[in-house]
C-alpha positions as CSV (number, residue, x, y, z in Angstrom):
1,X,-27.3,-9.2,24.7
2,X,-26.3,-6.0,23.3
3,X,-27.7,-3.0,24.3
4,X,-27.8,-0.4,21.6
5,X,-27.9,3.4,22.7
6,X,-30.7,4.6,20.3
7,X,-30.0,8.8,20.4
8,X,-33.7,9.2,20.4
9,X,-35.1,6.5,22.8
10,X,-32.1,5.6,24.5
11,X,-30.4,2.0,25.2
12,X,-32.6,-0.6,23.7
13,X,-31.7,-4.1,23.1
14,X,-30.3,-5.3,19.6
15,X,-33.2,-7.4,18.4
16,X,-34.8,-4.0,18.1
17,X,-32.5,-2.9,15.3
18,X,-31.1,-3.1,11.9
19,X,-27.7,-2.6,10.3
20,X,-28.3,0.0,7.2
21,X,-24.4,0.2,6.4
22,X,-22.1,2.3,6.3
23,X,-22.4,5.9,7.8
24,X,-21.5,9.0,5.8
25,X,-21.5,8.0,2.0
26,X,-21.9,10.8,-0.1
27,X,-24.4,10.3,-3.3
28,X,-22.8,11.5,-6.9
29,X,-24.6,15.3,-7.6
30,X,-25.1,13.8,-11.2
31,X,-25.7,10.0,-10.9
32,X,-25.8,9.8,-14.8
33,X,-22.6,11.5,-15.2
34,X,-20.4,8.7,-13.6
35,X,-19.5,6.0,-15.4
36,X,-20.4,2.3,-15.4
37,X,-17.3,1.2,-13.4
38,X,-17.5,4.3,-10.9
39,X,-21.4,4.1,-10.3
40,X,-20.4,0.1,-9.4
41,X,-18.2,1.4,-6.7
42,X,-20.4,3.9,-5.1
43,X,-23.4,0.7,-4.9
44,X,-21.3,-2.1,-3.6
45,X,-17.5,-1.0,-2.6
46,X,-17.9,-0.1,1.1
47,X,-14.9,0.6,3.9
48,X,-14.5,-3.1,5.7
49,X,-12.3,-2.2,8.5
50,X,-10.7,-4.1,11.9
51,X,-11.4,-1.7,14.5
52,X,-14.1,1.8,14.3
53,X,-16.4,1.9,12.1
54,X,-18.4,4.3,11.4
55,X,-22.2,2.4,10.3
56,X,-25.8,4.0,9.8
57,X,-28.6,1.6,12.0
58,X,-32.5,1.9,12.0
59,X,-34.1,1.4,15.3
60,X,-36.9,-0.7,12.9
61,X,-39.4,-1.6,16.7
62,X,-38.6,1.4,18.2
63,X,-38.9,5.0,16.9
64,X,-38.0,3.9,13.3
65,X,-35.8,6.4,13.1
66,X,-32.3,5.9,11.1
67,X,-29.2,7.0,13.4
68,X,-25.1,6.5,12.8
69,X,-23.0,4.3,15.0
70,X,-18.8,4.4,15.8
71,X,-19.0,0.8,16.8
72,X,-15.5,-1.2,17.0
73,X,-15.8,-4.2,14.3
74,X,-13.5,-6.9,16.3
75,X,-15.4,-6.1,19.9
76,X,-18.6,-4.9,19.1
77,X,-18.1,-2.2,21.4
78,X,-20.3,0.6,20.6
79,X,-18.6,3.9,21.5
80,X,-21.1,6.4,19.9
81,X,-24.5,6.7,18.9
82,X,-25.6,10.3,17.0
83,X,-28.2,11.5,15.1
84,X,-28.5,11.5,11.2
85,X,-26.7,15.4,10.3
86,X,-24.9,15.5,13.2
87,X,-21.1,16.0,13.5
88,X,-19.0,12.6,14.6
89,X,-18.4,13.0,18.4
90,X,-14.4,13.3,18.5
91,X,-13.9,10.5,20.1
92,X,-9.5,10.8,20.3
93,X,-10.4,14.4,22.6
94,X,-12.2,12.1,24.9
95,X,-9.7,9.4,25.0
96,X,-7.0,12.3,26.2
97,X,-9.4,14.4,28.4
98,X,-9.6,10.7,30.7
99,X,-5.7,10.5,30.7
């Protein structure tokens, strides 16, 4: 089982938790100023990538609260949890500080 590292509860298993999609989609200042075939793209065109992801979860039976997620896509790694707001971690900084 996955363990999911909720940033206000901590690890918690995955049955606790829902996928929301993807993390850090800006809305339109002026929704009704777009147009049809750009208003379709910010609903249902999302980022589908191999590898990091950056995704937005809701820890629905724990704290309810909603959270973003770098969480690799082809090994379900997950190698950051942080709170709605906050900066990414810089995850390439860590990566060469271990080196």
């Amino acid at each position: 089982m996955l363990l999911i590292p909720c940033p206000y509860c901590g690890p918690r298993p995955e049955i606790e938790f829902r996928y929301a999609g993807q993390a850090h989609v800006a809305r339109a200042a002026d929704p009704s100023a777009l147009s049809d075939a750009e208003w379709a793209q910010f609903l249902y065109l999302r980022d589908n990538p191999r590898g990091r992801h950056a995704e937005r979860w809701r820890h629905t039976n724990g704290c309810g609260r909603f959270f973003n997620c770098i969480r690799d896509t082809l090994t379900d790694k997950i190698a950051a949890t942080y709170r709605i707001g906050e900066t990414p971690p810089d995850l390439a900084a860590g990566a060469e500080a271990r080196r």
